[in-house]
PAMARDREN-481068 format. One record per residue: x, y, z of N, C-alpha, C in turn. Coordinates in steps of 0.2 Angstrom, whole numbers, plus 5000, padded with zeros to 4 digits. Layout:
XYZXYZXYZ;...
//
This chain:
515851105009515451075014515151125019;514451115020514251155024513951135031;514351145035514151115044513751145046;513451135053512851145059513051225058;513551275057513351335060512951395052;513251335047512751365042511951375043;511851355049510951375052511051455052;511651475056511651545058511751585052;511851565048511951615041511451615039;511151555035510651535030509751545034;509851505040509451505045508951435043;508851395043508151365045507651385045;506951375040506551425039506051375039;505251395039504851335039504451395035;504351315029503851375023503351335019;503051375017502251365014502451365005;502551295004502851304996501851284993;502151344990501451364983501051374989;500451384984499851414989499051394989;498851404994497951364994498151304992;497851284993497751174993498251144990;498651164985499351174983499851154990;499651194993500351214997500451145004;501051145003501551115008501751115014;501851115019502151135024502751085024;503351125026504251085028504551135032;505051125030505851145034506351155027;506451215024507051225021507751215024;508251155020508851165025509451195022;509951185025510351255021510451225014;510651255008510551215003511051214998;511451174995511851194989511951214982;512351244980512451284976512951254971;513051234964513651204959513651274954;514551254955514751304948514351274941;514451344937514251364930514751324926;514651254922515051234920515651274914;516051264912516551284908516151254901;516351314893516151284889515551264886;515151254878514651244878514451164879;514951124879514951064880515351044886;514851044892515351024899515350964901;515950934905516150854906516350864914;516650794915516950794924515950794926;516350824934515750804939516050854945;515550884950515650904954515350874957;515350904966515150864973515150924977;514550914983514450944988514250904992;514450915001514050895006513850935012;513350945013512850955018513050925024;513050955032512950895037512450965043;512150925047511750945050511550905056;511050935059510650895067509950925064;509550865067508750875070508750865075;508250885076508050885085507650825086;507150805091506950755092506250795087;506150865091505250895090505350935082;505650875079505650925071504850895068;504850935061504050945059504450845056;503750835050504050775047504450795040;504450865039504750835030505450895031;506050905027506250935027506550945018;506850995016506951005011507651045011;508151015006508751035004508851054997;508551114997508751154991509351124988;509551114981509851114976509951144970;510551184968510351224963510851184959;510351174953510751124948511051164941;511451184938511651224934511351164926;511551214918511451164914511851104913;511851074907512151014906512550954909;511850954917512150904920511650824915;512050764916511750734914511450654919;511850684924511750614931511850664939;511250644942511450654949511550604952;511750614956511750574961511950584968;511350564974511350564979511550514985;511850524991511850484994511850505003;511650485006511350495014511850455020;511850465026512150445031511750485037;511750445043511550485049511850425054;511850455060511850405066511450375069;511650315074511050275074511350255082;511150315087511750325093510950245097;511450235101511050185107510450215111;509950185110509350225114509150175120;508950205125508550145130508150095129;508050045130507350005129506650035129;506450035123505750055122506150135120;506450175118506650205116506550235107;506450275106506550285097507250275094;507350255092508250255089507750305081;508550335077508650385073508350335067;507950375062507650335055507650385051;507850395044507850465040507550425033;507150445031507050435025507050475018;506950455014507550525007507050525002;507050574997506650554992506950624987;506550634981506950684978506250724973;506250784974505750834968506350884963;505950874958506350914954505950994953;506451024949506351104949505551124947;505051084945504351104943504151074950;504351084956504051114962503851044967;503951064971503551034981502851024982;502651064978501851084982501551004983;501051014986500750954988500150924982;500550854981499950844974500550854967;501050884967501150904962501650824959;501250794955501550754953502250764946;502250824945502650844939503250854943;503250854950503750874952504250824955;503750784957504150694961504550674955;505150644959505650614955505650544960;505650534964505650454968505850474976;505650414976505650404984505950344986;506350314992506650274993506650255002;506350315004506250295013506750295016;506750225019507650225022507550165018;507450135014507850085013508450065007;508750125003509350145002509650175005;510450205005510850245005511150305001;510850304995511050314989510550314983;510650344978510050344971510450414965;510250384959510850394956509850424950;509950464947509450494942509750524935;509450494930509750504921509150534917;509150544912508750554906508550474904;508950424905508750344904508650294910;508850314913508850254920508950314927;508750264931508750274938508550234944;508750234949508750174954508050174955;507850094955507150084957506950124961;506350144962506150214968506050264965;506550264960506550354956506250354948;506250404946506050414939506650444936;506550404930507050424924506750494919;507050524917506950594915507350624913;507450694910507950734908508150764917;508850814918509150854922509150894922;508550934923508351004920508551044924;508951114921509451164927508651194930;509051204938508551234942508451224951;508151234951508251204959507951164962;508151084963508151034965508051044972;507550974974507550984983507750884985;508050894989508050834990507450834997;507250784998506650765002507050725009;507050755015507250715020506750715024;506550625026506050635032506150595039;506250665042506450595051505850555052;505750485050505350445054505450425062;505850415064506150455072506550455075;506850515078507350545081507450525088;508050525090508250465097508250545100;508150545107508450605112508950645108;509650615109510150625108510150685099;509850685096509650715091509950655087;509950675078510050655073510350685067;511150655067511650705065511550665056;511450695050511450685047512050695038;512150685037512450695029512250675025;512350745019511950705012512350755006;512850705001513050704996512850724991;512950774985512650784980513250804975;513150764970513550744964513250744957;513650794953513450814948513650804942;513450754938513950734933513750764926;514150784923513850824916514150794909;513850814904513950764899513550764894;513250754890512950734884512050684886;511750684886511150644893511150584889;510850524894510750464890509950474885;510150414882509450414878508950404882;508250434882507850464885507450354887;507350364894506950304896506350304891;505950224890505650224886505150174893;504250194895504150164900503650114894;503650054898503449984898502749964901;502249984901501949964907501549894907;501249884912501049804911500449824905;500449754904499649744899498949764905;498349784901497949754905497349714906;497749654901497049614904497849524904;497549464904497949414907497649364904;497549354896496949334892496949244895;497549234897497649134898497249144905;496849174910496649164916496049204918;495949214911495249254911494749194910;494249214911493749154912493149174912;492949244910492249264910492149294916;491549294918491449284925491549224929;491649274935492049204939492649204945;492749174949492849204955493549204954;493949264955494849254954495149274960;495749244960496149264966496549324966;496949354970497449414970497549414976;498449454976498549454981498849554980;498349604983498349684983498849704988;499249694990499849724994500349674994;500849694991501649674989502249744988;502749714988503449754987503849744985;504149764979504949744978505349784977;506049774975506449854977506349894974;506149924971505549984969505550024977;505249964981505350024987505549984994;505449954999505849915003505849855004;505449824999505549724998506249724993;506149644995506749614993506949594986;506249564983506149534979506049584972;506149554967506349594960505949594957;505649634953505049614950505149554946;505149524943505349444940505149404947;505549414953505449374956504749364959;504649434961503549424963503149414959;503349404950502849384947503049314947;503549284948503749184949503349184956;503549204961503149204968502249194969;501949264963501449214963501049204959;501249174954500949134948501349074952;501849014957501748994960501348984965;500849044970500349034975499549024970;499749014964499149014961498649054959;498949104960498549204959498249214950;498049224950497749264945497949334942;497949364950498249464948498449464954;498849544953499349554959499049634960;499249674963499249734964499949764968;499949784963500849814965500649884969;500849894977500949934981501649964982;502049984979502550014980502550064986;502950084991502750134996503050234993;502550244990502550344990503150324982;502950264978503050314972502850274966;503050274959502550244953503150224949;503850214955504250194949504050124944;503950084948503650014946503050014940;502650034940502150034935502250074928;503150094930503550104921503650054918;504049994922504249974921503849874922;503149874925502849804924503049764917;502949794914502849754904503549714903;504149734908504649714905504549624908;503949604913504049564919503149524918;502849574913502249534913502149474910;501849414913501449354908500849364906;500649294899499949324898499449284904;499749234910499249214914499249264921;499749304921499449354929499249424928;498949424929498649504928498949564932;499449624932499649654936499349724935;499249734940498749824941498949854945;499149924945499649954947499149994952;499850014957499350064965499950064966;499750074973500550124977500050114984;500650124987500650094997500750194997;500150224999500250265001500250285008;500950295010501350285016501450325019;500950355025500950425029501150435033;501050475037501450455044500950435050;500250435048499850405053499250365049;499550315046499150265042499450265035;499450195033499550155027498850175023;498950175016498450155013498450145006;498450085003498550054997498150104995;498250104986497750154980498050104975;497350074976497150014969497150034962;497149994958497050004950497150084947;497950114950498050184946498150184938;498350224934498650234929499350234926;499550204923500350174923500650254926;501050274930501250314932500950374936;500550354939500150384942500450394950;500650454952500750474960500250484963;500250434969499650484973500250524981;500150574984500450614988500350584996;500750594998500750555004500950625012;501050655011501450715015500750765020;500550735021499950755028499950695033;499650715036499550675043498850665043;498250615049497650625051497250695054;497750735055497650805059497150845051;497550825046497350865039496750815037;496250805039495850735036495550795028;495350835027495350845021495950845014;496550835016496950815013496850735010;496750685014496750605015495950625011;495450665011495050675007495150684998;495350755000495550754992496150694991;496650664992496850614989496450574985;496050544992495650464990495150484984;495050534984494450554979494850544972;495350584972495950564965496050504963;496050464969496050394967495650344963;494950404966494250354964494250374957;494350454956494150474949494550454944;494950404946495550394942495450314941;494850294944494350204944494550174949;495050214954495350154960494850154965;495250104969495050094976495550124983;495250154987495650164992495450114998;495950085000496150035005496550045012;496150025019496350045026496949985026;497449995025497849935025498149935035;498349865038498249835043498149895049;497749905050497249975054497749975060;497949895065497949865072498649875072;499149885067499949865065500349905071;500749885076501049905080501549935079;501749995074502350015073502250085071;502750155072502750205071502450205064;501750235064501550275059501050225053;500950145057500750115054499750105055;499750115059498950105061498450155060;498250145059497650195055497250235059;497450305055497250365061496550405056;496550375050495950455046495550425048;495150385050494450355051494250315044;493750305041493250265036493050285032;492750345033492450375030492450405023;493150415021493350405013493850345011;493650295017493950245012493450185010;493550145003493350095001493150015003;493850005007493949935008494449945015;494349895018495049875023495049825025;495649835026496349765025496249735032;495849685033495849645039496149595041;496649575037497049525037497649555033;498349545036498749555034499249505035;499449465032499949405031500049375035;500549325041500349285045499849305051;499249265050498949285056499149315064;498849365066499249375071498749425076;498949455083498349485087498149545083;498549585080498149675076497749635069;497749575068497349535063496849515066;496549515072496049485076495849565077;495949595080495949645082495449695076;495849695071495549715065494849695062;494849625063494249605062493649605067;493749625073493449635078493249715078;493649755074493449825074492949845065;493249765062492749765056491949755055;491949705062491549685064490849745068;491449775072490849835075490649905070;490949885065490649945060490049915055;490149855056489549805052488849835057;489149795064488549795067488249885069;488649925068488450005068488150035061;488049995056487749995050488050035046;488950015045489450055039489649985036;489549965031489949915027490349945023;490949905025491749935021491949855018;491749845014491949765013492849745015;492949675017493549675020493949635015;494649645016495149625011495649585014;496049545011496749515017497149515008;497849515013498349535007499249515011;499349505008500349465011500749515013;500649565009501349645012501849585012;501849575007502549535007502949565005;503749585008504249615006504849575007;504849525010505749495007505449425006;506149365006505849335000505549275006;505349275011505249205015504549255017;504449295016503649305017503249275010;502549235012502249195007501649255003;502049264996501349294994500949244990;500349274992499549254994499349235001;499749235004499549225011499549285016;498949315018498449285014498049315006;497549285003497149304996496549334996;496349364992495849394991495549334984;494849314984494649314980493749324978;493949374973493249424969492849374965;492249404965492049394960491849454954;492149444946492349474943491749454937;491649514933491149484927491949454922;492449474923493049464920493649484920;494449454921494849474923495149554921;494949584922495149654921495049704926;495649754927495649784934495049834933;494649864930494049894932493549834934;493449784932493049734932493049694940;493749684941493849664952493749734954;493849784951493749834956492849854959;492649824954491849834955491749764960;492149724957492049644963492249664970;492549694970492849724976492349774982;492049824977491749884980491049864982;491049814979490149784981490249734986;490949724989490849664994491049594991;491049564983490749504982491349484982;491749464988492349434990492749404996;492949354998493049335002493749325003;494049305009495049295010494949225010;495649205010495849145011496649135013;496849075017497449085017498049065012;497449025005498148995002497348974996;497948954989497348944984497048884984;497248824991497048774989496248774996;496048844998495548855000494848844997;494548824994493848834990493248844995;492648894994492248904997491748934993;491048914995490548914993490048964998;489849024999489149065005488549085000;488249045003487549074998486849065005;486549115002485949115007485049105003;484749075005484149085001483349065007;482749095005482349095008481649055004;482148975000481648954995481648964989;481449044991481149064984481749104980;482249154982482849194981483249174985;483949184980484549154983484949224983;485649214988486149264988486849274988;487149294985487849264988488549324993;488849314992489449334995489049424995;489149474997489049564994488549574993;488049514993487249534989486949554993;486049544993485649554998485049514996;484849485003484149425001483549485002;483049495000482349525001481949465003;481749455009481449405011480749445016;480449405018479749425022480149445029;479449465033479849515042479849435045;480449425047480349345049480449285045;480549305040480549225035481049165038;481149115038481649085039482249105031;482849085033483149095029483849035029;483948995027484548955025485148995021;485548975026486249005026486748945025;487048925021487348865018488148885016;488348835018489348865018489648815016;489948795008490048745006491048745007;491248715009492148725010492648665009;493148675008493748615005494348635005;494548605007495548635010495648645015;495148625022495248645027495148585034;495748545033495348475038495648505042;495248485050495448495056495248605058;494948605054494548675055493948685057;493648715060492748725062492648815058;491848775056491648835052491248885059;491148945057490948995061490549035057;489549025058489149075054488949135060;489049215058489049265064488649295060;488149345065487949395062487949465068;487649515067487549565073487549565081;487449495082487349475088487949415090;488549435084489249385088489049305084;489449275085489549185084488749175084;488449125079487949115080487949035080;488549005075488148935075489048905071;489248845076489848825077489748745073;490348705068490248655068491348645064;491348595067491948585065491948545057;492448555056492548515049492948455048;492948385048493448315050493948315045;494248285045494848265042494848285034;494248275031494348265025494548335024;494448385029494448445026493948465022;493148425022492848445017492148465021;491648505019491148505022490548555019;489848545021489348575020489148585027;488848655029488748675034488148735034;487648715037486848745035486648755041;486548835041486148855048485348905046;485048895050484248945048484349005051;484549065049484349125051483649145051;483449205053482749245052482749325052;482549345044482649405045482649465050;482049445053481849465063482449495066;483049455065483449455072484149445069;484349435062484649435059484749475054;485249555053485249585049485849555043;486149515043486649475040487049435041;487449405038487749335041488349335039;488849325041489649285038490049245042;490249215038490649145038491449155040;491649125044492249095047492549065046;492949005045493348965045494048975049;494148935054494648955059494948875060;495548855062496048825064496248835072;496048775077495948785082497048785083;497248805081497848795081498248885085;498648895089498748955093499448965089;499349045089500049075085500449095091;500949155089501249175095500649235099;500249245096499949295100499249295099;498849225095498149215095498149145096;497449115100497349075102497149015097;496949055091496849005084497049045079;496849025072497349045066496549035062;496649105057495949135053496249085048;495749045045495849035038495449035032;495049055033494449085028494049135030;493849195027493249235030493149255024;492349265025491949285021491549375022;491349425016491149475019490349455019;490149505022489449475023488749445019;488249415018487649415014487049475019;486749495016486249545021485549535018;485149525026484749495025484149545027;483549565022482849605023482449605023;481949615028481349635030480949625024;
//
């Protein structure tokens, strides 16, 4: 066991693993060391524990050297810290864990990730066949292991932590075989045509509830078509879709790339594909080269809930290299107003980022698809919504029994959802909003200039709703639907929005 005064021997070092764009920034902690097994065939297990403090003003990532000798066949780790009483409004103690194998730290280095688990284990166990969701299965290659500790936040009082490392040796299992989803969902394919999806979800792969089994019953019940799986900071999931696919939901693999000053979904990656998470807003060329990997790889990158009231949730890189943003994020609420209100002034500052809404559902009483996106797709396949996506032609909703219709025409030319009308300087222009599934709601058409023209919808929940714009004085239009109904923190409840039609001179 090595206690707090092992700083003074070993020391606590901050260092720059690998080098030029490569490189890293952490905190090496003091690290441990396993005997040389006995024998050409070794058995049994050994154990080491680490214990330590952080300060409150530590950097975010810290690293526990491990020297892993041959013929281990299973590790396994496990964490502890305290969670002392902090004041109101206060930080209390949060540690989150992950693990790199001996092909290295450096930033980007996807050969090196072995999984992540945040805080939402205690424990993670790694084989040549299996490993706790979160992690990747692989061989135990001797060499020097690091396990990944990141204080998400330290109480005053500092944060005492331990971390067990267990080495079991043996013969390896047989080597994991990964599974990945199909990619195309041929029973819900339909050509061209508008399909739903719900792009931000969890299950225990990283801190939801539900299993994967369980999120694809969850939303082939909401109606969905395709899902996109956001795991937070790792790809163990997209080994493992194919065991869980059917042929009516389409599932397309990403990751909730989870930083510590912003969330950001990376849509449609390649079964096993890491993207890095280990920079801050301060490094915006990092959140650059990222997003770019992502696109070259056919993804999309996504401001997921900008407004989110919680350490390390609200969106600090700016717009600039992302694709899309998450304006709605599951039950309505104020940073979902807020968001759409800061969606809105980039419209009107002349940046269209088309907007998206999504459920971040992680345990089982959050409703995914609430809320939904639905693209239109020349056909069900993740390149195909990706394009649906990139160009706007998409609207939310809060449930699949939504239906809606935006089209603009100037007579002569029509347009819909992402497009663009070319009309005369002046023409009149009919803006037309057909909807269904929403009794006791009022439609709302905006353009640059705020709320332009209000009309409630009756009982039946059904309605056509037509206003004349003029390209003059309107640079674009989009549609509302709202429920005069008040949440705990907004005075009404979003239930349809649309991204905009643009209308030219």
């Amino acid at each position: 066991m090595c206690e707090q005064p092992c700083e003074d021997r070993l020391r606590r070092r901050t260092v720059l693993a690998g080098s030029g764009a490569l490189a890293v920034a952490g905190t090496l902690l003091p690290g441990v060391a396993f005997a040389e097994p006995d024998g050409a065939e070794p058995t049994g297990e050994q154990t080491r524990t680490v214990t330590g403090t952080l300060r409150p003003d530590v950097p975010d990532w810290y690293y526990l050297p491990v020297d892993v000798p041959r013929g281990v066949r299973e590790i396994e780790v496990s964490y502890s810290y305290d969670r002392p009483q902090v004041p109101q409004g206060a930080k209390g103690n949060s540690l989150d864990i992950g693990m790199f194998s001996p092909a290295g730290i450096q930033l980007g280095n996807d050969r090196g990730f072995r999984g992540w688990s945040g805080g939402a284990r205690d424990r993670f166990t790694i084989s040549a066949g299996a490993a706790t969701p979160g992690y990747l299965p692989g061989p135990i290659e001797p060499g020097r292991w690091h396990v990944l500790l990141g204080p998400y936040t330290v109480a005053q009082q500092g944060l005492n932590y331990s971390v067990t490392v267990t080495l079991r040796f043996g013969h390896p299992d047989p080597a994991f075989r990964p599974a990945p989803a199909p990619v195309s969902a041929p029973a819900r394919d339909r050509g061209r045509a508008w399909y739903r999806g719900d792009g931000h979800l969890h299950t225990v792969h990283s801190d939801g509830l539900r299993t994967p089994a369980e999120l694809v019953a969850a939303a082939r019940a909401a109606g969905l078509d395709f899902i996109v799986s956001t795991e937070h900071n790792t790809s163990s999931a997209a080994l493992q879709w194919g065991a869980h696919a059917t042929d009516d939901l389409l599932i397309v693999n990403g990751e909730e790339v989870t930083t510590r000053t912003g969330h950001w979904p990376a849509w449609h990656l390649p079964a096993g594909k890491w993207i890095d998470w280990r920079y801050r807003a301060g490094d915006r060329h990092q959140f650059r080269r990222f997003a770019e990997e992502v696109r070259r790889a056919g993804g999309l990158v996504v401001a997921a809930h900008p407004f989110t009231p919680c350490v390390g949730c609200s969106w600090g890189f700016g717009y600039q290299h992302a694709d899309l943003v998450e304006v709605w994020n599951g039950p309505w609420t104020l940073d979902d107003e807020a968001s759409v209100i800061n969606w809105d002034g980039l419209l009107r500052a002349g940046t269209f980022l088309p907007a998206v809404g999504n459920s971040d559902a992680h345990n089982l009483d959050h409703v995914v698809g609430l809320p939904q996106n639905v693209v239109l797709a020349d056909e069900l396949g993740p390149r195909r919504l990706m394009d649906g996506f990139k160009a706007g032609r998409s609207w939310i909703a809060e449930s699949a029994g939504v239906e809606l219709t935006f089209t603009a025409t100037d007579g002569t030319r029509r347009a819909g959802i992402g497009e663009r009308l070319r009309a005369g300087t002046g023409a009149p222009v009919t803006v037309e909003l057909t909807v269904s599934g929403v009794p006791g709601t009022a439609v709302r058409f905006l353009d640059q200039n705020g709320p332009q023209w209000i009309q409630p919808v009756g009982a039946t929940g059904t309605a056509t709703v037509r206003w004349v714009a003029q390209t003059r004085y309107s640079q674009w239009v989009r549609a509302e639907v709202r429920r005069p109904v008040a949440t705990a923190t907004t005075p009404d409840t979003m239930v349809a929005l649309t991204n905009p039609i643009f209308l030219d001179s």
